[in-house]
N, C-alpha and C positions, 0 to 999 in steps of 0.2 A: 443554386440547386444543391440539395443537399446529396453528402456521396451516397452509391447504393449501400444499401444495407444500415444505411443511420439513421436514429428514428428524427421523424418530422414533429415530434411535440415540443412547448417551449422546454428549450435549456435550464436544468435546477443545477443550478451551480453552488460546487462544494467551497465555499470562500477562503482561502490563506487569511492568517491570524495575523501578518503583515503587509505593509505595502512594499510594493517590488521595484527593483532599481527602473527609474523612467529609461524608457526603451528596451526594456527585455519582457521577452512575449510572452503573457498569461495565459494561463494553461485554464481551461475548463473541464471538469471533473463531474464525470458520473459513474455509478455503480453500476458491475454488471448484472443485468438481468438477462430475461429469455430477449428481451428487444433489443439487447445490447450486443450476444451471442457472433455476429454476424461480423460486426468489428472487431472484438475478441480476439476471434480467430483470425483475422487478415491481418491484424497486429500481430499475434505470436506467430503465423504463416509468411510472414514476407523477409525476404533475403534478411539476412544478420537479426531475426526474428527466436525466441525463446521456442519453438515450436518442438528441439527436442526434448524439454520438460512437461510442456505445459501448466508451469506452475506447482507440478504434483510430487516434488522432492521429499515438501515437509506434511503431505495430505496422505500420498498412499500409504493404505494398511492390509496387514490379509491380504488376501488374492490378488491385490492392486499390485501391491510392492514386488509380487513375483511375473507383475506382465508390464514388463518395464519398454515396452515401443515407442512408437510416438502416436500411433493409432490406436493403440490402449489408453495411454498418458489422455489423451484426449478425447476420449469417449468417457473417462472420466470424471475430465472436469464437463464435461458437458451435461452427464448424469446428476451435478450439483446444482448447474445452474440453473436443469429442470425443477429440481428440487426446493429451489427459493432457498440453498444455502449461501450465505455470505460470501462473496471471494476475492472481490476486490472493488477497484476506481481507475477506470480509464481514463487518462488525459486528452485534451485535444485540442487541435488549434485547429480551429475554424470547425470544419465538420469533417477533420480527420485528424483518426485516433493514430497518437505519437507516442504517449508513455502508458505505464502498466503500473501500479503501485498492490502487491498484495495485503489486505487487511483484513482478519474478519475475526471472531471470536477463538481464542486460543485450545477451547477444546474443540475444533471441528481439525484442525492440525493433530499429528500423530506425537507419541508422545516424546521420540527422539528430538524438538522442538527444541523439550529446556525452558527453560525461564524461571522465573521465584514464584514461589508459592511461600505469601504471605496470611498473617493469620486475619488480616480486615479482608482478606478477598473476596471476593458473591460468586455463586456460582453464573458463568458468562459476563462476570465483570470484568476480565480481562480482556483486552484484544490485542492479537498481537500484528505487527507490522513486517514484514518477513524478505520482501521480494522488491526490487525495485529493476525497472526496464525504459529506457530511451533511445527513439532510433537515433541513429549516428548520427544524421547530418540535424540533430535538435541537440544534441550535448553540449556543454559547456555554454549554456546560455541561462544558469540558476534552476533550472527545471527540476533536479532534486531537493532541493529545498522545496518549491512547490508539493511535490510531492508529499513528501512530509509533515505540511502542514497541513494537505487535505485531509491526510488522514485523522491526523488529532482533528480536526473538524468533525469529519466521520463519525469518529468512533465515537465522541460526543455526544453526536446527533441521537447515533442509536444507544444510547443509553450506559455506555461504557464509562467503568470508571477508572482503569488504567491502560494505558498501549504503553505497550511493550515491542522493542526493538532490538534485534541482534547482530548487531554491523563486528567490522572487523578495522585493524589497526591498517593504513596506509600498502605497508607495507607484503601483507599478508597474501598467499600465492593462491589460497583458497577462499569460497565465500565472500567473495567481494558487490554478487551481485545482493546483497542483504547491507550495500550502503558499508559510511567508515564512520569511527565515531564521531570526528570531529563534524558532520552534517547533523549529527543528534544534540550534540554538546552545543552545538552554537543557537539551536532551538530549545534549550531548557530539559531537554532529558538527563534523566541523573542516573550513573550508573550503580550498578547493585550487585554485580558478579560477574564472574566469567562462567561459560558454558563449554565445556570440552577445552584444547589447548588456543584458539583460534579466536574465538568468536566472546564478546563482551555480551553482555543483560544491561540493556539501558530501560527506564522507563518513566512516563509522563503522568502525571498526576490530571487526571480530568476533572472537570468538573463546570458550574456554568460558566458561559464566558463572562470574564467581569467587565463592568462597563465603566471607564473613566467620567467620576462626574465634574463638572465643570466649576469650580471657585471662584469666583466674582473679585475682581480686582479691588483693591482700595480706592476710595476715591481721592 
């Protein structure tokens, strides 16, 4: 049966761009919407839960930035999701929601953001990738990698022609939940700059998936 508040229509599953070590647990990926809402929140709501951001670090602007709660923070994002604004991909195993990955187009984030501005860019052709969350007892079992991969899937899908990612070095006492480089770098993002003292500009070239074709042996 599925948990309360999860929807019952079939599973669209956001696919990783690789196959994943046999026995570590695939993560199922969807985007949140108003039907997804209800997860959302009991993910970022639940002990050792993201609940005092809501995600809204690199989103509030104006009057948002200055009602910094968690009841603010979250009437917020909830004002987006009515909205049909991007915001993210929830993970899950089985029919309960474990990880949180933020991705959505880089100008619906404020502009403290950062990232390159290149001169091929479209306007909404960047997405950028920002936030990364997993409960405790699902860590260290490859699920950031997952993660990451859904997203370049994602941001694909919707028509995006680069993601963009700002992880920080291992070591760094700040901004860690934005991922480290070496999760990007072992996926093919190639860095392009730093942003502030801390934080790296990685990003992925989109485009269609290619498809390996098949060569016919000699005989």
């Amino acid at each position: 049966m599925p948990a309360r508040g999860t929807s019952r229509r079939p599973a669209v599953r956001e696919r990783a761009a690789t196959r994943h070590p046999q026995g570590e647990q695939t993560l199922t990926f969807h985007a949140v919407d108003e039907e997804r809402w209800v997860d959302f929140a009991r993910l970022f709501e639940r002990r050792g839960g993201p609940g005092y951001c809501w995600c809204m670090v690199w989103r509030a602007q104006g009057a948002e930035a200055r009602q910094a709660g968690r009841v603010e923070r979250k009437a917020a994002m909830r004002k987006r999701v009515k909205q049909g604004t991007p915001i993210g991909l929830l993970g899950y195993l089985g029919d309960e929601p474990v990880a949180w990955c933020s991705i959505a187009p880089r100008d619906t984030y404020r502009k403290g953001l950062g990232g390159l501005d290149a001169p091929e860019d479209t306007p909404g052709g960047v997405w950028s990738q920002t936030c990364l969350f997993i409960v405790r007892e699902a860590r260290g079992q490859g699920m950031t990698r997952q993660l990451i991969e859904a997203a370049i899937a994602h941001a694909r899908k919707q028509g995006a022609k680069v993601l963009e990612a700002y992880p920080v070095d291992p070591e760094s006492p700040s901004y860690r939940f934005m991922g480290f480089v070496g999760s990007y770098e072992a996926l093919g993002f190639q860095a392009v700059g730093r942003e502030g003292s801390r934080r790296h500009v990685y990003r992925y070239a989109l485009g269609p998936k290619r498809r390996t074709r098949k060569v016919a042996s000699p005989p």
